[in-house]
MARLUMVO-687417 format. One record per atom (N, C-alpha, C): x, y, z. Coordinates in steps of 0.05 Angstrom, whole numbers, padded with zeros to 5 digits, always signed. Layout:
BEGIN
XYZ;...
//
This chain:
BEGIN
-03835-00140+04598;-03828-00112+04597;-03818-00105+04569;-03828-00081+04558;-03809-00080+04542;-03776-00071+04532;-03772-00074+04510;-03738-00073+04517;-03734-00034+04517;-03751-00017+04506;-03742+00001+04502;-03745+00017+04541;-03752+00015+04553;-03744+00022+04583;-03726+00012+04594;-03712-00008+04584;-03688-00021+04602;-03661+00013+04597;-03662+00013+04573;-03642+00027+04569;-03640+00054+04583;-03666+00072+04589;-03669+00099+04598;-03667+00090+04633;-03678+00060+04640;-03677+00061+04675;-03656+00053+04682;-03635+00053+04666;-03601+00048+04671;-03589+00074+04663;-03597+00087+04654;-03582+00119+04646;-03591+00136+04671;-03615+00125+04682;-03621+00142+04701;-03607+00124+04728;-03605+00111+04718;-03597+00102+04751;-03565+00103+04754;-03544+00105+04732;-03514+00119+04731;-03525+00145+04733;-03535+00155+04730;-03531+00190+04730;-03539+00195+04765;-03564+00173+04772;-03557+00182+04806;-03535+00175+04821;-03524+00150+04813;-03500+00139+04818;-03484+00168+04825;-03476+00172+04794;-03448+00201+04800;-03464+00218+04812;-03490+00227+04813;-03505+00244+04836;-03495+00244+04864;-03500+00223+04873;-03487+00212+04896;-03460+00213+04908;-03447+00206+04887;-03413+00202+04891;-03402+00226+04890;-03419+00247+04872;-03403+00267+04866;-03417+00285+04898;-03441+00287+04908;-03445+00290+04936;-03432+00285+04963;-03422+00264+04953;-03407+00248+04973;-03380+00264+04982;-03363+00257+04952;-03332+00280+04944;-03350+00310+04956;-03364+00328+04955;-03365+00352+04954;-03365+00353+04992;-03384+00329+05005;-03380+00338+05031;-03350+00332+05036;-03343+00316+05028;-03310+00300+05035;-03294+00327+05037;-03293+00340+05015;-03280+00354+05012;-03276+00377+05031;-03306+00388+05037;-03305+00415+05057;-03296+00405+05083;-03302+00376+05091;-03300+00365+05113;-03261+00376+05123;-03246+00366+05097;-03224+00366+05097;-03207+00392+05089;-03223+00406+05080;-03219+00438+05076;-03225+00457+05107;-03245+00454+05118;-03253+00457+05146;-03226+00459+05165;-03217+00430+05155;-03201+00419+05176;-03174+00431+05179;-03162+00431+05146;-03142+00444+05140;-03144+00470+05150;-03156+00494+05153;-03164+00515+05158;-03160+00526+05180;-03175+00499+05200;-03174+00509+05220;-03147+00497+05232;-03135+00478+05234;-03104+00470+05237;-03083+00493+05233;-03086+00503+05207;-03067+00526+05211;-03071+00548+05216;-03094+00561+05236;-03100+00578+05254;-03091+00570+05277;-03081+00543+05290;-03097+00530+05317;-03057+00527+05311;-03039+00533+05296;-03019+00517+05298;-03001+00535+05315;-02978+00528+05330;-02966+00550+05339;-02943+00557+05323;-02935+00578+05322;-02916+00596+05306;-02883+00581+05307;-02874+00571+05286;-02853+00565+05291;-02827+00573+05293;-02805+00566+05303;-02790+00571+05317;-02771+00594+05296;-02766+00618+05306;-02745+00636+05286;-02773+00646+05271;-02798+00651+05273;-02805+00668+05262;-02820+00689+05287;-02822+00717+05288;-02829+00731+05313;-02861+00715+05316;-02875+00719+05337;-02897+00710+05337;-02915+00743+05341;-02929+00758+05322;-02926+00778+05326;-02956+00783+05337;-02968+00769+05344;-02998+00769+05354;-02993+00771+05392;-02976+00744+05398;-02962+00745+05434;-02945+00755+05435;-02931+00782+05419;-02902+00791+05424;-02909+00818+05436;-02881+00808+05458;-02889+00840+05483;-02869+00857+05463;-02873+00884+05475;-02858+00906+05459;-02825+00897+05481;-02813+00912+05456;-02785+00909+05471;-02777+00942+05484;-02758+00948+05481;-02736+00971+05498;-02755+00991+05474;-02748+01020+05474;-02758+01033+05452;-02725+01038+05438;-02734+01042+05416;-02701+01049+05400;-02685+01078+05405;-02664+01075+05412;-02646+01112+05425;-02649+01126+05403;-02652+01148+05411;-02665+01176+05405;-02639+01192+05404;-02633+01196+05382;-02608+01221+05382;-02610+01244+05386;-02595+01257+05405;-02587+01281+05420;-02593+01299+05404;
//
């Protein structure tokens, strides 16, 4: 073989390398973005803040004379 292909079929084969990896990270990511997302839709309202989506109405406020 000669030597001048060794060098270009190793540049190509790191550049699919980070092709790949960087494919990999991008699903990783939404996977875990997805997740996050939907967790704090799915979470319930914590304690001392009104929950204002299940909150029944209260008394109405007095009306001055």
């Amino acid at each position: 073989m000669k030597q001048g292909k060794h060098p270009l079929m190793l540049i190509f084969a790191i550049i699919g390398v980070c092709a790949v990896a960087y494919g990999a990270w991008l699903f990783y990511r939404r996977a875990v973005t997805q997740e996050e997302s939907r967790a704090a839709f799915t979470a319930p309202a914590p304690s001392g803040i009104p929950d204002i989506i299940h909150a029944t109405p209260g008394a109405p406020p007095i009306q001055p004379h």
